[in-house]
Backbone as CSV, one residue per row, in Angstrom:
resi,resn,N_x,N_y,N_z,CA_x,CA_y,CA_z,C_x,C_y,C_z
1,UNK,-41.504,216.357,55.474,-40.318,216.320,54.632,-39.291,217.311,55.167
2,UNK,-37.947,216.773,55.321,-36.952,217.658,55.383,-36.840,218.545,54.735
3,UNK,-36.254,220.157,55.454,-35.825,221.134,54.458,-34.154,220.553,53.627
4,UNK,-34.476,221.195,52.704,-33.154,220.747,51.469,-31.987,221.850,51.651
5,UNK,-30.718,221.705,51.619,-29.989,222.923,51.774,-29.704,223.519,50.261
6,UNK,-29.148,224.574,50.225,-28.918,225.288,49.485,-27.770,225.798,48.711
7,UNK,-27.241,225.878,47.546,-26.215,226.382,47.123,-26.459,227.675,47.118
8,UNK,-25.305,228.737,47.331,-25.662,230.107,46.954,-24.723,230.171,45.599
9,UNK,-24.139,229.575,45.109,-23.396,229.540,43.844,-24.106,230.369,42.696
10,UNK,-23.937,230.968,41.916,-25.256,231.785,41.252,-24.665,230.992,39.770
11,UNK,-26.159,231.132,39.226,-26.292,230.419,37.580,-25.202,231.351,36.858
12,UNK,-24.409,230.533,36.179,-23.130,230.614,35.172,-23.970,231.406,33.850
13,UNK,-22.947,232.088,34.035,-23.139,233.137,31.982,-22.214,232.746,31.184
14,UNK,-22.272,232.519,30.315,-21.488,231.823,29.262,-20.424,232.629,29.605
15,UNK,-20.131,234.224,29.868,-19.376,234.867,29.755,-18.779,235.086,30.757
16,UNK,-19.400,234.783,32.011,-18.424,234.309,33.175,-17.804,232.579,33.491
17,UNK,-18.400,231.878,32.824,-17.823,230.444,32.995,-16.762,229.824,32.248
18,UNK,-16.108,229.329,33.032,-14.871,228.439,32.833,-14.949,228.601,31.307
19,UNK,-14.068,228.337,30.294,-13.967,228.219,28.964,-14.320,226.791,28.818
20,UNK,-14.290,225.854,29.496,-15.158,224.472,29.295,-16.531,224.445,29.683
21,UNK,-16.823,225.191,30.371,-18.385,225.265,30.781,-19.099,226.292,29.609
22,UNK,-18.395,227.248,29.529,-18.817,228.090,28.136,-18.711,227.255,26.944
23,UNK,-17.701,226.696,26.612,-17.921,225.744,25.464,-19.374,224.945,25.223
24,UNK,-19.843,224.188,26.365,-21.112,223.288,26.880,-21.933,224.195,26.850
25,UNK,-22.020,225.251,27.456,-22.735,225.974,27.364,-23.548,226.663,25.994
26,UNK,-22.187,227.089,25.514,-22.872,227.638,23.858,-23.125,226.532,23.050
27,UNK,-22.557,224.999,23.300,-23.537,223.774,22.433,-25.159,223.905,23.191
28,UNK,-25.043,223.814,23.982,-26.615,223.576,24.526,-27.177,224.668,24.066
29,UNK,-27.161,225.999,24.139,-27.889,227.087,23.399,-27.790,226.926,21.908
30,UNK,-26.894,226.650,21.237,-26.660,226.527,19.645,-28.322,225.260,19.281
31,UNK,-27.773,223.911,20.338,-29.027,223.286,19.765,-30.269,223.545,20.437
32,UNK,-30.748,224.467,21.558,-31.874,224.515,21.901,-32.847,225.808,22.100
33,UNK,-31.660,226.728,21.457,-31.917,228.048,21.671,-31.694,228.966,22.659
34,UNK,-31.484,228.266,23.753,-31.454,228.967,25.511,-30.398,228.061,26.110
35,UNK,-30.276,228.500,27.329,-29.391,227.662,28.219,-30.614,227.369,29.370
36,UNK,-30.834,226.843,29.704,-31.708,225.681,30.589,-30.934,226.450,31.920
37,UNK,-31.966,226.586,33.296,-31.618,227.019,34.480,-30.818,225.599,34.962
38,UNK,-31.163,224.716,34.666,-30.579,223.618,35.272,-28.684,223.780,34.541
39,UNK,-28.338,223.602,33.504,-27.254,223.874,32.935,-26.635,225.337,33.260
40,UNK,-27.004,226.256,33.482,-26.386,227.389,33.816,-26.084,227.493,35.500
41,UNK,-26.587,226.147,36.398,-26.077,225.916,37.745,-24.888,224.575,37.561
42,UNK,-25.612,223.900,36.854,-24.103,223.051,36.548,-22.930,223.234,36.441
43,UNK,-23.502,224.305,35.210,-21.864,225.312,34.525,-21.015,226.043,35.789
44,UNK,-21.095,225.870,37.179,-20.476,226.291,38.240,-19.485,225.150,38.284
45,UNK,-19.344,223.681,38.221,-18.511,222.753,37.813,-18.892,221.977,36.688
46,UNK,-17.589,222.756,35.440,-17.647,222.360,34.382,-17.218,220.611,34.172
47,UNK,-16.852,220.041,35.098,-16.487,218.791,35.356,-17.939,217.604,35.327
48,UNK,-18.691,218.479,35.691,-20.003,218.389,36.446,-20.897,218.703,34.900
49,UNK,-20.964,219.620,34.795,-21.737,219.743,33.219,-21.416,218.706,31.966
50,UNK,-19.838,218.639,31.514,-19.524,218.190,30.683,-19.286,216.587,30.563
51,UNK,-19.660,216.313,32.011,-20.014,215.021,32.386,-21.458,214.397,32.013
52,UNK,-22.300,215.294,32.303,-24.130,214.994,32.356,-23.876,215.146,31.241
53,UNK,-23.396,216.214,30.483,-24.166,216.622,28.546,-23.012,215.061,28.003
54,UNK,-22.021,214.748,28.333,-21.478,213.528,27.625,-22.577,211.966,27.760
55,UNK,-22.892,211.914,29.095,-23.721,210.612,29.190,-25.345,210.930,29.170
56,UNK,-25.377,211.616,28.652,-26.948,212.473,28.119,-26.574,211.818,26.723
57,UNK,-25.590,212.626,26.132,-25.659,212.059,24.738,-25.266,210.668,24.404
58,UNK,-24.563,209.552,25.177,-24.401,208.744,24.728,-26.022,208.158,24.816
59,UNK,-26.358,208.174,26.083,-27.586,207.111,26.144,-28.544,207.692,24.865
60,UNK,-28.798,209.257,25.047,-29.745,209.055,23.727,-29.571,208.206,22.490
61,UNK,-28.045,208.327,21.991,-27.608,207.739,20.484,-27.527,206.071,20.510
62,UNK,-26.979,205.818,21.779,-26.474,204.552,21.587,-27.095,203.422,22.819
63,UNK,-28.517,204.126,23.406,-29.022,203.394,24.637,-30.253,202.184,24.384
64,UNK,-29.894,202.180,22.705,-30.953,201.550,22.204,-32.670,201.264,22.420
65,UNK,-32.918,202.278,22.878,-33.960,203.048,23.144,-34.941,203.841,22.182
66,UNK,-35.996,203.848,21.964,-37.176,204.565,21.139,-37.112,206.152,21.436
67,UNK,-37.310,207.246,21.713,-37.279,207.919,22.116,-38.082,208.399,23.450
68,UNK,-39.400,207.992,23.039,-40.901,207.722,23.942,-40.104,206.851,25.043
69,UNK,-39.573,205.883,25.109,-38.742,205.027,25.664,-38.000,205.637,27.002
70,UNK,-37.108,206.633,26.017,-35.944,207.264,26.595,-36.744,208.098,27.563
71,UNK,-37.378,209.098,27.321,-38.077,209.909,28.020,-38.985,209.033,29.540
72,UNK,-39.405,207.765,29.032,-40.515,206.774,30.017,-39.011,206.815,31.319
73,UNK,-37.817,206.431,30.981,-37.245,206.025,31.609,-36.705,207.703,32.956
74,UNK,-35.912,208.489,31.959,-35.554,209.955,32.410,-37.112,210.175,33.528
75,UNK,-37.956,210.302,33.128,-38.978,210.689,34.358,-39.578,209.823,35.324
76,UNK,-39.592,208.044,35.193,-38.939,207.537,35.984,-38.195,207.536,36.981
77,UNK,-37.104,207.876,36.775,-35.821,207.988,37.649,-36.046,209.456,38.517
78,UNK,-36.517,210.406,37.364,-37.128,211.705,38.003,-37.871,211.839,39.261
79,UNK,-38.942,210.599,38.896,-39.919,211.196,39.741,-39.700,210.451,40.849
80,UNK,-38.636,209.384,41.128,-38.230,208.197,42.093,-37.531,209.337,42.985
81,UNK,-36.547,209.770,42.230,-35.917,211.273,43.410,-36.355,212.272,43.162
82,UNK,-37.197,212.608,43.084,-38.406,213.670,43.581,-37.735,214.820,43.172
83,UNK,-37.367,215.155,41.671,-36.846,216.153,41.358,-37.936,217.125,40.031
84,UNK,-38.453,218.053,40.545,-39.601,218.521,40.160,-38.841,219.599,38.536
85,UNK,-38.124,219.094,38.945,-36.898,220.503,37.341,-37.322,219.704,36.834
86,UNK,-36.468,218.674,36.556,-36.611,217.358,35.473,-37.904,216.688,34.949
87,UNK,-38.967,217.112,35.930,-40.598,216.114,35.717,-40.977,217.066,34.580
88,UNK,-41.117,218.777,34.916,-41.247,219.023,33.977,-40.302,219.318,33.163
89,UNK,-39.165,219.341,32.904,-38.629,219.540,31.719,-38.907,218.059,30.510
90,UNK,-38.720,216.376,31.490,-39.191,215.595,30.552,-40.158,215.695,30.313
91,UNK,-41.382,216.028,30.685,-42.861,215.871,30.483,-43.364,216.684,29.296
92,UNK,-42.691,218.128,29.174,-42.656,218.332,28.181,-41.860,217.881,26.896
93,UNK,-40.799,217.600,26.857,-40.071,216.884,25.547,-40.893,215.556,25.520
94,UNK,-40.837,214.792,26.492,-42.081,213.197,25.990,-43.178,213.851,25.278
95,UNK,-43.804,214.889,25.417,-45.284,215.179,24.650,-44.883,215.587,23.330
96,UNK,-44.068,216.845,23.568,-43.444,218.041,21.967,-42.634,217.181,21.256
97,UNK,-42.177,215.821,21.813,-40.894,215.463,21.019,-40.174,214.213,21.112
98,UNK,-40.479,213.482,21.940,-40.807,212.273,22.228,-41.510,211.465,21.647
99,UNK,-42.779,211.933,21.723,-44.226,211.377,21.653,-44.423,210.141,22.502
100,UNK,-44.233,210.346,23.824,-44.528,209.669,24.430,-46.740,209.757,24.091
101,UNK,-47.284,208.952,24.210,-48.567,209.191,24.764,-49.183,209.446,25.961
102,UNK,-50.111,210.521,25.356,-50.720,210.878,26.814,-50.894,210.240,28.103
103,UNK,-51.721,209.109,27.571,-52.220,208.479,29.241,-51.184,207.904,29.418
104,UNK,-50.105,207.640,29.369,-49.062,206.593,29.617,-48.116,208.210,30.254
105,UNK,-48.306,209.144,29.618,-47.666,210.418,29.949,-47.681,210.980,31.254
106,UNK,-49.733,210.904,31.543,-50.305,211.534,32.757,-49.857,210.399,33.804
107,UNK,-50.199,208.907,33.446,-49.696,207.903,34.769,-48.289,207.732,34.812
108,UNK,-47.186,208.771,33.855,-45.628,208.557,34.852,-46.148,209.696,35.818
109,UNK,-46.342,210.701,36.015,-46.765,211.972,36.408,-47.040,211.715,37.530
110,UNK,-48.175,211.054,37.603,-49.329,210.568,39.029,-48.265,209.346,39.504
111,UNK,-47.934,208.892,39.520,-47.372,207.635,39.754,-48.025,206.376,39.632
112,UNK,-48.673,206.245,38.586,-49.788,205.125,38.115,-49.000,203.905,37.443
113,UNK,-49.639,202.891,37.064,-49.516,202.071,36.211,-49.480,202.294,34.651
114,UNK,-49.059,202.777,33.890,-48.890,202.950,32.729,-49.669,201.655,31.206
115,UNK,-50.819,202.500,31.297,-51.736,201.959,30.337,-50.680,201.064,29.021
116,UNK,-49.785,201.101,28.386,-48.802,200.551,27.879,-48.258,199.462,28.277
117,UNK,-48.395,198.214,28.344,-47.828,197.127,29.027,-46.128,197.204,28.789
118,UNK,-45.876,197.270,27.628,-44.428,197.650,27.623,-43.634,198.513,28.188
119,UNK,-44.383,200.015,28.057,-43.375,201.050,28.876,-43.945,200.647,30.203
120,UNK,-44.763,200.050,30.505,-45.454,199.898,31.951,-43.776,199.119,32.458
121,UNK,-43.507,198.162,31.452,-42.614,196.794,32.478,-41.220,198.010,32.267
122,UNK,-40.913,198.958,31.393,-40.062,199.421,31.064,-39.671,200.561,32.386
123,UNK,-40.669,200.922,32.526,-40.830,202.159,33.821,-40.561,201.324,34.993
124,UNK,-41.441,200.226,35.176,-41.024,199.378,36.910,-39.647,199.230,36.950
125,UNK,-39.238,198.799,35.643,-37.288,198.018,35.888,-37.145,199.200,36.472
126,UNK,-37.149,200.322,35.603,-36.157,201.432,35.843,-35.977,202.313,37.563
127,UNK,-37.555,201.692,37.591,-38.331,202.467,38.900,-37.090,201.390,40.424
128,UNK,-37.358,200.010,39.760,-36.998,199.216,40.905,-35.435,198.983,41.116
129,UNK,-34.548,199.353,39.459,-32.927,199.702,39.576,-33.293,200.969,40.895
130,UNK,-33.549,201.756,40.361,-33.405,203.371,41.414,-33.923,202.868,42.944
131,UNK,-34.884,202.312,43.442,-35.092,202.192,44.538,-34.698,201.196,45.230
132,UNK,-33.749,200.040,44.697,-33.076,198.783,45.072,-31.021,199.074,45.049
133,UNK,-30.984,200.442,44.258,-29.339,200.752,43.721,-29.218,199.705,43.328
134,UNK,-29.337,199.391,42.277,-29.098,198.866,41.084,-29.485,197.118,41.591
135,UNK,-30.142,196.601,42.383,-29.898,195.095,42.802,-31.072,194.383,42.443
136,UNK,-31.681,194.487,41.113,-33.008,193.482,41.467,-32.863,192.411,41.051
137,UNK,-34.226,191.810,41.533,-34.182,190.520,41.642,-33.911,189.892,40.494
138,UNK,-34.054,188.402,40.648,-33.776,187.210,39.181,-35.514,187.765,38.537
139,UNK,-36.453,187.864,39.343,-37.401,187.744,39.156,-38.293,189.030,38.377
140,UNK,-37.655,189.937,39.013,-37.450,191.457,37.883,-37.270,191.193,36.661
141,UNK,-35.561,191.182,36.976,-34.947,190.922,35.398,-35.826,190.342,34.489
142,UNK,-36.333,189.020,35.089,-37.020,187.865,33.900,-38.062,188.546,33.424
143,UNK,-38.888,189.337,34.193,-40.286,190.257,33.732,-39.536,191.395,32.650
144,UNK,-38.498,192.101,33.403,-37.994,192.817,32.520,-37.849,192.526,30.656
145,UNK,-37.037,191.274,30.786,-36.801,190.739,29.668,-37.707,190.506,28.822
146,UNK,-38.522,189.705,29.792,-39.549,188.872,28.757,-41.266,190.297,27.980
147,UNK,-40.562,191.227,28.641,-41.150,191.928,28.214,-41.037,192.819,26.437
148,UNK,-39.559,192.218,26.219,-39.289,192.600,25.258,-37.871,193.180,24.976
149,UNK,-37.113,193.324,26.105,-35.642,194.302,26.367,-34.860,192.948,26.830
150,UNK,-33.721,193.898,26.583,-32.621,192.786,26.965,-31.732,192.895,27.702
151,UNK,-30.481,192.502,27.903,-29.889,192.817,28.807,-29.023,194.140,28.907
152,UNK,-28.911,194.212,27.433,-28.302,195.334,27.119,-28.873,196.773,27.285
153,UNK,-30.122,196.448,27.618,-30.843,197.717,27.696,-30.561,198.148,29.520
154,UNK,-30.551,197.191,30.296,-30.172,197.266,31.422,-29.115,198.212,31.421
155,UNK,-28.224,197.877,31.344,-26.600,199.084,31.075,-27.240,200.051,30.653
156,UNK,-28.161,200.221,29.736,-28.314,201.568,29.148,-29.094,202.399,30.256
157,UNK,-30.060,201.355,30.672,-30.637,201.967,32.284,-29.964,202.514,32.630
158,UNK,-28.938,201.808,33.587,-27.888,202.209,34.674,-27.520,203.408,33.696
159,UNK,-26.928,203.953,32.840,-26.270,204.845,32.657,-27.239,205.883,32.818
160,UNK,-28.453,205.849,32.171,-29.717,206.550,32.436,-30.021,207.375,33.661
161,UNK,-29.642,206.282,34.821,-29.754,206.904,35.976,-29.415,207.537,36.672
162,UNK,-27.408,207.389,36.156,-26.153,208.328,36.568,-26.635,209.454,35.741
163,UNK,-26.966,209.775,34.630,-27.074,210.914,34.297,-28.422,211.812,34.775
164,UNK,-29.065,210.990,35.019,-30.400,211.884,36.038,-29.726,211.508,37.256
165,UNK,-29.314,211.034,38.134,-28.986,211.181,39.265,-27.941,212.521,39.456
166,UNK,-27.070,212.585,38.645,-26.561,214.266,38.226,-27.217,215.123,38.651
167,UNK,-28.356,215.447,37.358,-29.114,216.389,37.208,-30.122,216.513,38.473
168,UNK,-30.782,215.088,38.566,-31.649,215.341,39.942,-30.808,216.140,40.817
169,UNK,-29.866,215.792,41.484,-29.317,215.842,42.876,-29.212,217.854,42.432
170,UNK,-28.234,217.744,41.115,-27.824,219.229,41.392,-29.099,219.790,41.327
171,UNK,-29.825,219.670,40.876,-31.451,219.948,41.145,-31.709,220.813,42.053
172,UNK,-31.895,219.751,43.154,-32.398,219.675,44.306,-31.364,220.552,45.317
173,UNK,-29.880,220.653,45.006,-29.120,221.249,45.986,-28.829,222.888,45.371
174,UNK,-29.454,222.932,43.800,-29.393,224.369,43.451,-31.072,225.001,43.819
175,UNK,-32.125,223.976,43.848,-33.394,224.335,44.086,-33.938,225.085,42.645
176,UNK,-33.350,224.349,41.521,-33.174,225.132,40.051,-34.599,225.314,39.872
177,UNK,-34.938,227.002,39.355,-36.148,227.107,38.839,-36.634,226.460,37.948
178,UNK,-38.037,226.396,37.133,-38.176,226.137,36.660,-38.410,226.964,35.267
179,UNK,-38.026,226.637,34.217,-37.453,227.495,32.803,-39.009,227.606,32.410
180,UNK,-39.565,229.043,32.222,-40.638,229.414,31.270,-40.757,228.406,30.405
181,UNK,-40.407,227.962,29.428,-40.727,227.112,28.802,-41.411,225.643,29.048
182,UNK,-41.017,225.311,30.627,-41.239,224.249,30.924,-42.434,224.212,31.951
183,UNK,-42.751,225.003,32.162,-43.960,226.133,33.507,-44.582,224.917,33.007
184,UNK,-45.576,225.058,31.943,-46.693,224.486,31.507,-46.878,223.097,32.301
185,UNK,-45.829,222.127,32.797,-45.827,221.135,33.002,-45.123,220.806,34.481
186,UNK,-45.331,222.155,35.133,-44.606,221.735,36.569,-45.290,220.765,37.227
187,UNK,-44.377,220.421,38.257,-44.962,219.179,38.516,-44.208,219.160,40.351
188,UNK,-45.218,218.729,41.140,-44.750,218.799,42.451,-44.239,217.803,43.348
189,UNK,-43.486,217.511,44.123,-43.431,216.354,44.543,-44.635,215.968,45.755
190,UNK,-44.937,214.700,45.215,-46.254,213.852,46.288,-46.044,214.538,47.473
191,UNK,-47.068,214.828,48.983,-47.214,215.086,49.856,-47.101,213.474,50.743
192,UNK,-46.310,213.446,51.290,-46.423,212.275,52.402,-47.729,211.598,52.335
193,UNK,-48.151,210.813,52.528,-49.597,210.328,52.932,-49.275,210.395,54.798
């Protein structure tokens, strides 16, 4: 595997960032208690933050999605670009808050088949939008569908993915630690075979 380059940009303090990134900033601490290492590298372009926390919140409210759902999809997309912030930060909210289920939990993780036939067909779409950019087949879709989702859930995908494709990438180009809170559930990316 290639080495990844690096930002030297240093994580934003509410009290040094932009007055729009501080704004985002003190919502995300107001509802979660902390500011997330991933959000306090964002907050370096508030354009960039207030973008992810806007299509973060639409898809949760309006992506017509379960929650368990929402989460199947976010680590999905996670673990397709190999962004180890995000595996564990969803892995823990799917368990604490989600409720995603376990074994359906441990095989997004491993990269398994997902004991769930539903989130199983729900995870492949999402898996095969991300590794096709957005092009699958007639023959997808129809599995997709007939699995229970519709088309509309598709869009909600795609938006799904811009907003982890965000977060992944700045991820990966801040090399964002991982937040104490989320330790419990780090998660590494696969070794080549």
């Amino acid at each position: 595997m290639k080495e990844i380059a690096k930002l030297t940009l240093a994580k934003m303090t509410s009290e040094a960032a932009d007055p729009r990134a501080r704004e985002a900033m003190d919502g995300v601490r107001k509802s979660l208690g902390f500011v997330p290492n991933m959000y306090a590298n964002m907050a370096n372009s508030p354009s960039v933050l207030e973008t992810y926390l806007t299509g973060y919140k639409y898809f949760r409210a309006d992506g017509g999605f379960a929650p368990a759902e929402q989460e199947v999809i976010f680590l999905t997309v996670s673990r397709e670009n190999g962004c180890e912030y995000c595996m564990a930060a969803h892995s823990m909210v799917g368990e604490k808050m989600s409720g995603v289920p376990a074994p359906d939990l441990k095989a997004l993780r491993a990269g398994e088949p997902l004991p769930n036939a539903k989130l199983q067909a729900l995870s492949e779409f999402a898996r095969i939008m991300v590794a096709n950019r957005g092009k699958p087949t007639p023959a997808e879709l129809k599995a997709f569908l007939a699995a229970g989702y519709s088309e509309q859930h598709v869009l909600a995908i795609i938006l799904a993915i811009a907003v982890k494709t965000i977060s992944n990438y700045a991820n990966h180009v801040f090399h964002t630690e991982v937040d104490q809170v989320f330790a419990a559930y780090r998660w590494d990316v696969p070794k080549a075979a």
